[in-house]
C-alpha positions as CSV (number, residue, x, y, z in Angstrom):
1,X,60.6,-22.2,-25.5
2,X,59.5,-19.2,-23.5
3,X,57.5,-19.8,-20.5
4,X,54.4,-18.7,-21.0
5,X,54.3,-21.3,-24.2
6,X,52.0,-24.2,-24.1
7,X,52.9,-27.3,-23.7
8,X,51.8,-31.0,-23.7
9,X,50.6,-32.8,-20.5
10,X,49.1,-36.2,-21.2
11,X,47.7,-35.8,-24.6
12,X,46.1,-31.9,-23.1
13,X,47.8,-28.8,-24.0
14,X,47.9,-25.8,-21.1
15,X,49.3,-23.0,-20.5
16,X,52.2,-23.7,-17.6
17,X,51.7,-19.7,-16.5
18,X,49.3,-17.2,-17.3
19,X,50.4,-13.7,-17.1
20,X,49.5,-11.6,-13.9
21,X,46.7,-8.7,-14.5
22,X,48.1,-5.9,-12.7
23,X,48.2,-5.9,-9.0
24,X,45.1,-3.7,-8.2
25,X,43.3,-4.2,-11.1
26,X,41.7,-7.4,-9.6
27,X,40.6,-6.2,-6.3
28,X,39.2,-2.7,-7.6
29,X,37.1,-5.0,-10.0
30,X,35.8,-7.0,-7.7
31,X,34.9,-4.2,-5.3
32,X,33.4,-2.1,-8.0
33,X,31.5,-5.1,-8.3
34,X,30.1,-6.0,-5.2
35,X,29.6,-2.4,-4.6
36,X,27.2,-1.9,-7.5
37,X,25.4,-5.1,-6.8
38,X,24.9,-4.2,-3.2
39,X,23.5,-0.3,-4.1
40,X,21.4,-2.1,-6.9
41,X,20.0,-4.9,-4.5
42,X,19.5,-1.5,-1.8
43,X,17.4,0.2,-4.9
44,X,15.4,-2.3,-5.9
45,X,13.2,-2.0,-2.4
46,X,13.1,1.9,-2.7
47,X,12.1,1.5,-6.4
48,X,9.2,-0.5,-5.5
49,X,7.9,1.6,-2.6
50,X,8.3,4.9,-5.1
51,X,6.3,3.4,-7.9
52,X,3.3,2.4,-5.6
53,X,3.2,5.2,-3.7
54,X,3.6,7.8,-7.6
55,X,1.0,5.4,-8.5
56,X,-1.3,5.8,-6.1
57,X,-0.6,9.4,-5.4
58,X,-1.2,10.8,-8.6
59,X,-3.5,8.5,-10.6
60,X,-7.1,9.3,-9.1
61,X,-8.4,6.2,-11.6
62,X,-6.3,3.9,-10.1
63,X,-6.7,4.7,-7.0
64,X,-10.7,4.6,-6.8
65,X,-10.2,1.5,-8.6
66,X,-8.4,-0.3,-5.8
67,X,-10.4,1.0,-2.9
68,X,-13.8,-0.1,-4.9
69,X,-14.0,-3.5,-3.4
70,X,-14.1,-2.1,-0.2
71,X,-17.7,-0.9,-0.7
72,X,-19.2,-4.5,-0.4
73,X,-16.6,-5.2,3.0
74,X,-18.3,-5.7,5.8
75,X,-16.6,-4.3,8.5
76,X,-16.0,-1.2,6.3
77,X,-20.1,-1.1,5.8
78,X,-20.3,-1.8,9.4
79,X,-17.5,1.2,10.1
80,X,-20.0,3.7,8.5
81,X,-22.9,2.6,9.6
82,X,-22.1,3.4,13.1
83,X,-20.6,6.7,11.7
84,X,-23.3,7.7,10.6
85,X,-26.3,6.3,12.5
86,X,-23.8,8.2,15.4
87,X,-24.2,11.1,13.5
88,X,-27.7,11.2,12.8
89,X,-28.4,10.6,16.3
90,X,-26.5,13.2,17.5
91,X,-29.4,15.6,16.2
92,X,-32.1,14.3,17.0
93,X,-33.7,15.3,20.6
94,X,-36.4,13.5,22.0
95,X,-37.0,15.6,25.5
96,X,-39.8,17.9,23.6
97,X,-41.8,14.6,23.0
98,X,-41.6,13.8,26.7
99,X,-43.1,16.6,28.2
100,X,-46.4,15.0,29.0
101,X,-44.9,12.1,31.0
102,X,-44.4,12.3,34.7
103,X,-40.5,13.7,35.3
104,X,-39.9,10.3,37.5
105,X,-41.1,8.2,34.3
106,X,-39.1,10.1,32.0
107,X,-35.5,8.9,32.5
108,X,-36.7,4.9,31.7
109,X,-38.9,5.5,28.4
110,X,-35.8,8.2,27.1
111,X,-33.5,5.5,27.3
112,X,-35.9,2.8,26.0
113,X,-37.0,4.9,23.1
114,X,-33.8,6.0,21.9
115,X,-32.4,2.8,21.9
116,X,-35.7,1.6,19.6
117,X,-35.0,4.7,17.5
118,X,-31.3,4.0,17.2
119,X,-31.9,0.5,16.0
120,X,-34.8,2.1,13.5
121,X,-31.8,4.5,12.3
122,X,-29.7,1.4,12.5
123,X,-31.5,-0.4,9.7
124,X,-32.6,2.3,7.4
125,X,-28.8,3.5,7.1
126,X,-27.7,0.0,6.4
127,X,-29.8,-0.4,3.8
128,X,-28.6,2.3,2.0
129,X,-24.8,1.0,2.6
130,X,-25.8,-2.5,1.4
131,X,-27.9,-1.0,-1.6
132,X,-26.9,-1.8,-5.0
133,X,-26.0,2.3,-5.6
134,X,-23.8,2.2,-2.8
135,X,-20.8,1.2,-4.9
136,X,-21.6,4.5,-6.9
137,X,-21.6,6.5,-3.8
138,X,-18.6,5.0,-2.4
139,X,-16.5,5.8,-5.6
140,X,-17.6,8.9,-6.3
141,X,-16.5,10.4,-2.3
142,X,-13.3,8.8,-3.0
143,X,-13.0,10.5,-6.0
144,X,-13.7,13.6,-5.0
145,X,-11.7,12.6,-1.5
146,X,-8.4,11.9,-4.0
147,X,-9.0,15.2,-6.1
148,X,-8.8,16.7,-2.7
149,X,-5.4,15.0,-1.6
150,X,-3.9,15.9,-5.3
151,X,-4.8,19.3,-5.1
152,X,-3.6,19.9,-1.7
153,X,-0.1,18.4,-2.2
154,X,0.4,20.5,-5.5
155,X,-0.3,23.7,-4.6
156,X,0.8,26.0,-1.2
157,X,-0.9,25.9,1.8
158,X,-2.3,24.0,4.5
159,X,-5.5,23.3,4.2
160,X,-6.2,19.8,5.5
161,X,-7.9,17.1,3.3
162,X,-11.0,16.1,4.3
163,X,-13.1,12.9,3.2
164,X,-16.9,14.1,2.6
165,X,-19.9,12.0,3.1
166,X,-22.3,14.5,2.2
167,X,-23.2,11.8,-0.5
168,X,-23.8,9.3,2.2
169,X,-25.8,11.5,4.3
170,X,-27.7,12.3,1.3
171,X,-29.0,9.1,0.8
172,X,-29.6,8.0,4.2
173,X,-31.5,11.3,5.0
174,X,-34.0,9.9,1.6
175,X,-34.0,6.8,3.3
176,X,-35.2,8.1,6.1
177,X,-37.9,10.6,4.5
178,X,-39.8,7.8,3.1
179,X,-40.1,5.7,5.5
180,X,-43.4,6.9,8.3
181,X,-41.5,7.5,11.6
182,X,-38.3,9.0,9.6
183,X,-40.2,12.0,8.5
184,X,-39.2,14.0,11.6
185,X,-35.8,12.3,11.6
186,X,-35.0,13.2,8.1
187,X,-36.0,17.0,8.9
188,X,-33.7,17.1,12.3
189,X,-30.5,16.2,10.1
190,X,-28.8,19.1,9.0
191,X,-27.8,19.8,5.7
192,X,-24.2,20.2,6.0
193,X,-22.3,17.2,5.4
194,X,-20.1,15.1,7.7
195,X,-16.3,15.2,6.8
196,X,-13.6,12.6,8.0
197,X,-10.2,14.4,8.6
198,X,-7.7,12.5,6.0
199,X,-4.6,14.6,6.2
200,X,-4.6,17.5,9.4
201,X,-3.5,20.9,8.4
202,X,0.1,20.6,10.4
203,X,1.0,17.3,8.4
204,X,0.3,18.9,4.7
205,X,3.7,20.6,4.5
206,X,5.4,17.2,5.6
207,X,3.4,15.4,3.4
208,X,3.9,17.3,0.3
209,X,7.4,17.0,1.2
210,X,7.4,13.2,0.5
211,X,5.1,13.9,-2.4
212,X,7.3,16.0,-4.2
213,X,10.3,13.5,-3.3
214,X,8.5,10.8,-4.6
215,X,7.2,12.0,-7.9
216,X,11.3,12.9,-8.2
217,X,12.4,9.5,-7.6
218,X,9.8,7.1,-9.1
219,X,10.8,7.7,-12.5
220,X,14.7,7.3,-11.5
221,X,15.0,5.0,-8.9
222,X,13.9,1.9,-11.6
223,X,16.5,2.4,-13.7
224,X,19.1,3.3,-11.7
225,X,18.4,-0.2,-9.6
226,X,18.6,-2.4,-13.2
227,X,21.8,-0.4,-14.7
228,X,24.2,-0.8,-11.3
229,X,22.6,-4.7,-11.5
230,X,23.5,-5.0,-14.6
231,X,26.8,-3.2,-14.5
232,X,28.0,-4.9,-11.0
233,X,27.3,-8.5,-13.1
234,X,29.2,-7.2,-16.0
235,X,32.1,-6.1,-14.1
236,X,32.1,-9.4,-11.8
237,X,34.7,-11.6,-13.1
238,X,32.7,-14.5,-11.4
239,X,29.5,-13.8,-12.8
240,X,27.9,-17.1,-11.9
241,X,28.9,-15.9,-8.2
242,X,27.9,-12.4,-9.2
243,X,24.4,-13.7,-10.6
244,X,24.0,-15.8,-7.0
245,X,24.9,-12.5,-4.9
246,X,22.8,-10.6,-6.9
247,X,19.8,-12.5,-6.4
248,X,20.1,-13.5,-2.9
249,X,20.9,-9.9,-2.4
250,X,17.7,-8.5,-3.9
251,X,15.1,-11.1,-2.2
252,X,16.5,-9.8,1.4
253,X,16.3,-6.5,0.8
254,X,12.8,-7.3,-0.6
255,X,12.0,-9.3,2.4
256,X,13.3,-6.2,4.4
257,X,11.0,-4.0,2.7
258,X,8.1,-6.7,3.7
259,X,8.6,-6.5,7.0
260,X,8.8,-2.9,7.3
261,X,5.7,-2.9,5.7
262,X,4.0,-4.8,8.4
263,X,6.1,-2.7,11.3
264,X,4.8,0.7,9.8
265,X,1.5,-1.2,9.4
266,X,0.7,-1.8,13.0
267,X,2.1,1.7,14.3
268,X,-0.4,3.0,12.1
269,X,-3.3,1.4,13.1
270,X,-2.1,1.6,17.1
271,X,-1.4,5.5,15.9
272,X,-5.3,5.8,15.0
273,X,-7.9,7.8,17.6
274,X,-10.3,5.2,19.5
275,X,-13.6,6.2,17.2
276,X,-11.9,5.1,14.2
277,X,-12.8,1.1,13.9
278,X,-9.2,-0.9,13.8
279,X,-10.8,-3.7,11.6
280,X,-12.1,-1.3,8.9
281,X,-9.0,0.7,9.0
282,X,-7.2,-2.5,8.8
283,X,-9.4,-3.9,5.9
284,X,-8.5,-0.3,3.8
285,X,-4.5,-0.5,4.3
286,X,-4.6,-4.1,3.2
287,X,-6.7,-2.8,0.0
288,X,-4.6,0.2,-0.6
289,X,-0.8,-1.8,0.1
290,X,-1.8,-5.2,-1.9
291,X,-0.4,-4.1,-5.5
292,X,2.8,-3.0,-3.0
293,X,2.9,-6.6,-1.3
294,X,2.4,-8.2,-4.5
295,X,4.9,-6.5,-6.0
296,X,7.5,-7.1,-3.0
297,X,6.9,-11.1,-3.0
298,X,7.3,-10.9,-6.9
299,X,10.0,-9.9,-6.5
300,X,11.7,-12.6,-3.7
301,X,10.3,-14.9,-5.8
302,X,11.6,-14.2,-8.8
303,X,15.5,-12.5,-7.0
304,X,15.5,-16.8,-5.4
305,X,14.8,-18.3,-8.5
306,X,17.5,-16.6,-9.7
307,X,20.2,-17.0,-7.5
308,X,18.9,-20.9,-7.6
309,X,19.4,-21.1,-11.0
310,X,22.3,-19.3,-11.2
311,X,23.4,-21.9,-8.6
312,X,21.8,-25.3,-9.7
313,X,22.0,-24.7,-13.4
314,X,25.2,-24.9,-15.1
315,X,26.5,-27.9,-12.4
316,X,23.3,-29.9,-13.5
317,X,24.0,-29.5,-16.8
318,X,27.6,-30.5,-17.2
319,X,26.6,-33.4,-15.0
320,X,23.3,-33.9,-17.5
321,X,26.5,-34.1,-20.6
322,X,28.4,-36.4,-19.0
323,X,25.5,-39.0,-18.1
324,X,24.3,-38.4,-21.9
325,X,25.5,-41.2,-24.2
326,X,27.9,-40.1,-26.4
């Protein structure tokens, strides 16, 4: 009886030696392996990050969708009402009026009148930013504002991209028109429009850059991420293992991706010039990032229960057989 024959050992038949795989096969396996699992695991965070950013990018409907809600925040409404009750003000001189009070008296009633005029601007601008055709308003400079942003990163040059609240203005000059004392207010605002600098002129080459690179790799990055997954568990000769790796793998590289989220989150904000309101600007990332964050603890979630399964799953079931009665 040759060696590798079967033979009995209390009422079971084995095989008393298995032949060898070649020497290298087994380690080159298992390496190819654990090196597609690991690049996988590495793509899954990219491929996330590409998709939102393609997404948001390049889909102006999308995009004025998810910054919609911010119209009824309030420390975005508060944000442009002292924008713009800033701005009106900034036009508006009141030393003709005081020409026929004594020069010693004039300093005290300046100061007391503009303050009553600034909260008079104050109120008429927040009722148009709490007005029902706000919403309207808000969406439609966004639109434009992304149009702007597409534009710029497809074609050459550097223009910079600008956010326009001509439409804002608009309404808050009417508001001001109609109501007695905002006559002559409404008159000393300029027609030209007041612009919020998105994207400066030096930062459009860098910027379309990244845009190109990501258009490139959002398509790609997906797929590539799910085939070395896929191939690095199919190659694994302990898939269980494999599946457990794999899964464990993903979620901290997801996790990863979280926290440099909130890293590049904070330097942005601390990054921001003083007139720009951090709780507004903090309000608009968390709007614009949430499908991103959503996405990123989707997937922890769903890489642990995974790897729990994987690890949980076939033990409780052969212990689940052997309690059964037979």
């Amino acid at each position: 009886m040759s060696a590798s024959a079967p033979v009995r050992l209390r009422g079971r038949m084995r095989e008393a030696e298995r032949l060898p795989e070649p020497p290298r096969r087994q380690p080159v396996r298992a390496l190819g392996a654990c090196a597609l699992l690991l690049i996988g695991s590495l793509l899954l965070p990219l491929s996330l990050a590409t998709v939102w950013a393609r997404s948001e990018l390049t889909d102006t409907d999308r995009y004025v969708a998810t910054v919609a809600p911010l119209a009824a925040n309030h420390t975005v409404q508060d944000a442009i009402v002292h924008d713009v009750t800033n701005g009106v003000m900034t036009h508006i001189r009141l030393d003709g009026l005081l020409k026929a009070i004594p020069r010693a008296e004039r300093a005290a009633l300046l100061k007391r009148f503009t303050r009553g005029l600034r909260e008079f601007v104050d109120k008429q601008v927040r009722q148009v930013v709490t007005g029902r055709s706000f919403p309207e308003v808000w969406t439609g400079v966004h639109r434009a504002a992304h149009r702007a942003l597409d534009d710029s990163l497809t074609a050459s040059g550097d223009a910079p991209v600008t956010l326009d609240l001509t439409p804002v203005l608009d309404r808050v000059r009417h508001q001001l028109a109609g109501n007695g004392l905002g006559i002559d207010i409404a008159h000393r605002i300029p027609r030209m429009g007041a612009e919020v600098v998105l994207l400066r002129s030096p930062d459009v080459p860098r910027a379309r850059l990244a845009y190109r690179a990501v258009r490139t790799a959002a398509p790609l990055l997906p797929s590539a991420a799910a085939v070395c997954l896929l191939a690095g568990f199919l190659l694994a000769r302990r898939r269980r293992r494999a599946l457990i790796c794999a899964g464990v793998g993903c979620a901290a590289t997801a996790a990863l991706l979280a926290a440099a989220l909130d890293l590049l989150r904070a330097r942005a904000l601390d990054g921001l010039p003083a007139v720009i309101p951090r709780p507004a600007a903090s309000a608009y990332a968390d709007t614009l990032t949430g499908s991103l964050r959503d996405g990123v603890w989707l997937a922890i979630g769903a890489a642990l229960a995974t790897a729990a399964v994987a690890a949980i799953g076939p033990p409780a079931v052969r212990a689940a057989r052997r309690l059964s009665p037979r």
